[in-house]
C-alpha positions as CSV (number, residue, x, y, z in Angstrom):
1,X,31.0,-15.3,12.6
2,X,32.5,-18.6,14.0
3,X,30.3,-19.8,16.6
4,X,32.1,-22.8,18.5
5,X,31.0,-26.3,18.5
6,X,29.8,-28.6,20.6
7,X,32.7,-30.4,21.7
8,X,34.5,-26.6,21.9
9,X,32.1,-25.4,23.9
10,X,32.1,-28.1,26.2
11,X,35.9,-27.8,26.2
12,X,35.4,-24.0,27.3
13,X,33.3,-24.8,29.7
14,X,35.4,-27.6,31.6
15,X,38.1,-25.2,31.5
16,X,36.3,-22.6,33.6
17,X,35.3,-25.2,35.8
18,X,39.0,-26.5,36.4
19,X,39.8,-23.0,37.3
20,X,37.2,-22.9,40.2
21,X,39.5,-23.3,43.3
22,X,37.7,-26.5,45.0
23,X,36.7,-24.6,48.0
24,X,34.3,-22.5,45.9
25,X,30.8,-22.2,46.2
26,X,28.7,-23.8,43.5
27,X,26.9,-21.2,43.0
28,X,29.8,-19.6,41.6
29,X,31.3,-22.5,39.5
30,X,28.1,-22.6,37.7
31,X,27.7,-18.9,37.3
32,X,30.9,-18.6,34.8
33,X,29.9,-21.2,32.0
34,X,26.5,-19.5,31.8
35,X,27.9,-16.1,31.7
36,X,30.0,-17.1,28.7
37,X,26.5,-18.9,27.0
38,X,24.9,-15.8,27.1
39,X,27.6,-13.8,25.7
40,X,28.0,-16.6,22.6
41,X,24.1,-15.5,22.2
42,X,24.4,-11.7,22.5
43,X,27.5,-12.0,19.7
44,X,25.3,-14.2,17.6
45,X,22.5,-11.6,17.6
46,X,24.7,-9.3,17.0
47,X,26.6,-10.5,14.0
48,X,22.9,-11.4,12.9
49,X,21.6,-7.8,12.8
50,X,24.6,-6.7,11.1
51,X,24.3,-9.4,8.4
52,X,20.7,-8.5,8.3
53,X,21.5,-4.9,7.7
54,X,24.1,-5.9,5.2
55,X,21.8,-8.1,3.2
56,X,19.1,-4.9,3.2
57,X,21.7,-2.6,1.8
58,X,23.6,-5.2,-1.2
59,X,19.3,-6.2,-2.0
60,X,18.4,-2.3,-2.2
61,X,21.7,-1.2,-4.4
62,X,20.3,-4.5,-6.6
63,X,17.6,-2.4,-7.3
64,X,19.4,1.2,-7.6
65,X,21.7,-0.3,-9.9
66,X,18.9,-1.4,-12.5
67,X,17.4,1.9,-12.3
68,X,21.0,4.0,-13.0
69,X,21.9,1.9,-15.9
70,X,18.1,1.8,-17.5
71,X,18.2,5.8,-16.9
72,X,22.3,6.3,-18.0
73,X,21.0,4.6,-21.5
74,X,17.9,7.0,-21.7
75,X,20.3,9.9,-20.9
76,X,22.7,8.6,-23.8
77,X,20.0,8.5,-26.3
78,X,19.0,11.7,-25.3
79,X,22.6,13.2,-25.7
80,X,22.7,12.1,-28.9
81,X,19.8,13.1,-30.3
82,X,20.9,16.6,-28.9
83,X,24.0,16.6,-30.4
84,X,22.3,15.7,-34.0
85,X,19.9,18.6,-33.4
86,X,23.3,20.9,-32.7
87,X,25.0,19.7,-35.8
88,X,21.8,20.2,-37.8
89,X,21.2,24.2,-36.1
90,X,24.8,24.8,-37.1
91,X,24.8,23.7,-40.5
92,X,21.5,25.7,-40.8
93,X,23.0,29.1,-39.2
94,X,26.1,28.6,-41.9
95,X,23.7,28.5,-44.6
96,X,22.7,31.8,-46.6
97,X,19.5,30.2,-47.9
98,X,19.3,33.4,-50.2
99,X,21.5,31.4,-52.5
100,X,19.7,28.1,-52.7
101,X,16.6,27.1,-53.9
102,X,14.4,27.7,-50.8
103,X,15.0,31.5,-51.3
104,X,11.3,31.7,-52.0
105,X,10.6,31.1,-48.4
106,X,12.5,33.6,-46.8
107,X,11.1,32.6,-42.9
108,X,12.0,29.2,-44.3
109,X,15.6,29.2,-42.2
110,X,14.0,31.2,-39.0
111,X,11.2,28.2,-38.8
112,X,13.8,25.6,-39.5
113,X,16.3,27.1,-36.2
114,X,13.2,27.3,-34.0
115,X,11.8,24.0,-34.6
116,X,15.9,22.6,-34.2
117,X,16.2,25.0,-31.0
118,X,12.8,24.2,-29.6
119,X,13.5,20.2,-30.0
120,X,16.9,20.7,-28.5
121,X,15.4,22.2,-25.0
122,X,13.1,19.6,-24.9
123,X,15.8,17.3,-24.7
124,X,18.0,19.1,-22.4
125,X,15.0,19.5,-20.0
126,X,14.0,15.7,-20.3
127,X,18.1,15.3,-19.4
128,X,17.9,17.2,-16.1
129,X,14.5,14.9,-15.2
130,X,17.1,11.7,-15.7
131,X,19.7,13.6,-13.6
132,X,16.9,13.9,-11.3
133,X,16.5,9.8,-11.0
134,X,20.1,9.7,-10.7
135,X,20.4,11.9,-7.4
136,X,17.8,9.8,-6.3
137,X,20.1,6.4,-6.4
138,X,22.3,8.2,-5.2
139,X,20.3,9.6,-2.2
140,X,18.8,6.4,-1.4
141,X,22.2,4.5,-2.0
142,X,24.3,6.7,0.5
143,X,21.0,6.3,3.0
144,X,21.0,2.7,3.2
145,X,24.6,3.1,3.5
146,X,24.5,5.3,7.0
147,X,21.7,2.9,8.4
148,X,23.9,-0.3,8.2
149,X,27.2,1.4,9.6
150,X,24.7,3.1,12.4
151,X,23.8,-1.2,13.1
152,X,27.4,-2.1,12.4
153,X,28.4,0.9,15.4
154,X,25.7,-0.1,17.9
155,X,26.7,-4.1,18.2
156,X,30.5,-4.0,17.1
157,X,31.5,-4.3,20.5
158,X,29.6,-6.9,21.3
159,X,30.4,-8.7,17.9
160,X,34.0,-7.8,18.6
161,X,37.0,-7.7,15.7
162,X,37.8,-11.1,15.3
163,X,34.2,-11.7,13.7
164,X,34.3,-8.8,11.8
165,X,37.3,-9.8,10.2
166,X,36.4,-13.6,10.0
167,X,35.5,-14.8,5.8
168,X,35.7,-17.7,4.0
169,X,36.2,-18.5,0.1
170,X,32.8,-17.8,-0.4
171,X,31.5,-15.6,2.4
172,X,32.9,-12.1,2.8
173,X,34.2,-10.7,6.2
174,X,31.8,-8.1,7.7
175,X,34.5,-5.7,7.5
176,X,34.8,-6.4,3.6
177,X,31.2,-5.9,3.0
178,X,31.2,-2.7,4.8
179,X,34.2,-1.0,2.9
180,X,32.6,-2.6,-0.5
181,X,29.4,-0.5,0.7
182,X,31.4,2.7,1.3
183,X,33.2,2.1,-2.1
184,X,29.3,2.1,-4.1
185,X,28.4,4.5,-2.4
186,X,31.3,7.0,-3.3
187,X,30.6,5.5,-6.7
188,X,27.6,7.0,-6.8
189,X,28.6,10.6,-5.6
190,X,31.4,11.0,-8.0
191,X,29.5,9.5,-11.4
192,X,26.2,12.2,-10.3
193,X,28.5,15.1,-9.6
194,X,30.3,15.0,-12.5
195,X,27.8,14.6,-14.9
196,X,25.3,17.1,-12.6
197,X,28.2,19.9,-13.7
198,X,29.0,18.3,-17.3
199,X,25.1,19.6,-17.5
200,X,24.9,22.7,-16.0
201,X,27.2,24.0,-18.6
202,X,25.1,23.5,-21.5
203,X,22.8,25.4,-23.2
204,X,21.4,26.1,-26.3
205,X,23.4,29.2,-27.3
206,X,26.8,27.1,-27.1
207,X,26.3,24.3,-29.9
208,X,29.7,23.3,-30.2
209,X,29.4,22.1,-27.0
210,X,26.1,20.5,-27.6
211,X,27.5,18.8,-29.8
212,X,30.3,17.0,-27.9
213,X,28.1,16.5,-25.3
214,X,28.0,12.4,-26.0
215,X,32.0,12.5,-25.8
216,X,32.3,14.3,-22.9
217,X,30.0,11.9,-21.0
218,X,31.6,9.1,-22.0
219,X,34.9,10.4,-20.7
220,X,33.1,10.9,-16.9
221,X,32.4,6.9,-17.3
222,X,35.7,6.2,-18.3
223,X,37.2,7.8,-14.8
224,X,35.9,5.1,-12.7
225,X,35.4,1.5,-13.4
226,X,31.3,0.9,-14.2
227,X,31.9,-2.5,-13.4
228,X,32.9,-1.9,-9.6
229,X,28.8,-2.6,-8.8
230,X,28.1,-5.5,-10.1
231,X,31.9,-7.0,-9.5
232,X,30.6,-6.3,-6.0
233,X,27.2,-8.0,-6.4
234,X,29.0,-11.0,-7.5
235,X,31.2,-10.9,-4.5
236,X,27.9,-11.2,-2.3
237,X,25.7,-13.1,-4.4
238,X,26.8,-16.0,-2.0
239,X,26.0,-14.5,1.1
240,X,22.7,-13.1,-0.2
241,X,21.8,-16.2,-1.5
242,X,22.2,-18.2,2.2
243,X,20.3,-15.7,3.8
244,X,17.3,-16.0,2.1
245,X,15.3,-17.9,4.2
246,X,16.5,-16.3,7.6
């Protein structure tokens, strides 16, 4: 926000006290420079709770970004490990062990497809507990979200659009931050839903699928740009970084 100077102020204040006609009370000359005093003030405040609840949201998604791409890597090692076990259950179900050398155990390829099956569900189950962390970033992302645009809504009169709109080269507009919010936070929503119903189609009866399971998640990430967080954590790392302190 761009608070005016000194000498500005000063210049402001003369200027309502030119247009006093010289027949008017004091009283009323001296009411007008103090009136606009305490509006500065109420505009600083409020650009300060905004920037406040701005700093709140960018520090939490610091956090909820650590945690999505520490549980996106658990979820990758899981999907493959799944789709090994597929390949592996498939190759066993194409097999007539009657014709190899283990046709002396004949439970030997029932034992072998339970073990294979049984590891495989573990997986999948440990892969809807990871989905679970994931719709909790989510949930806490789009949260702090509402409560900074419900701050943002209660002062932007007061902070008025000029401020809002108001950046330099290395600290963002108001306005900026608060469509950069908006943007994680339908980040979020889209990367969870589509890998929520990527999920819920699976199971163990349709291997084939199983086994494409690692390509087909890497095509959800490649429909948005996994970057877009932290390119926007860089963006703010200035503003964060002067606020500390305040």
């Amino acid at each position: 926000m761009h608070i005016l100077s000194g000498t500005d102020q000063k210049a402001a204040l003369w200027i309502y006290l030119s247009i006093c006609p010289i027949h008017s009370n004091y009283v009323e000359c001296n009411i007008l420079p103090r009136l606009l005093q305490e509006k500065l003030m109420a505009q600083k405040q409020a650009l300060l709770a905004v920037h406040q609840a701005l700093e709140k949201s960018f520090k939490a998604i610091e956090k909820q970004q650590s945690l999505w791409d520490s549980t996106l890597l658990e979820c990758t090692h899981l999907l493959s490990s799944s789709s090994n076990l597929a390949e592996q259950l498939r190759a066993c179900n194409n097999v007539d062990f009657k014709t190899t050398p283990f046709r002396e155990f004949p439970d030997l390829k029932h034992r072998l497809k339970y073990k294979l099956t049984q590891a495989m569900e573990i997986n999948l189950e440990k892969l809807e507990e990871k989905m679970n962390v994931l719709q909790r970033v989510r949930d806490t992302t789009s949260n702090q979200v509402a409560t900074c645009f419900q701050m943002y809504e209660l002062h932007a009169d007061t902070i008025g659009l000029t401020s809002v709109l108001e950046h330099s080269n290395l600290y963002p507009s108001v306005a900026d931050m608060l469509e950069w919010l908006q943007d994680i936070e339908r980040f979020y929503q889209s990367q969870y839903l589509r890998r929520k119903t990527l999920l819920q189609n699976i199971n163990c009866d349709n291997l084939q699928n199983i086994q494409a399971l690692p390509q087909s998640w890497n095509r959800v990430s490649e429909q948005m740009d996994q970057d877009l967080i932290q390119d926007t954590l860089l963006k703010v790392a200035f503003f964060l970084e002067s606020r500390q302190g305040s």
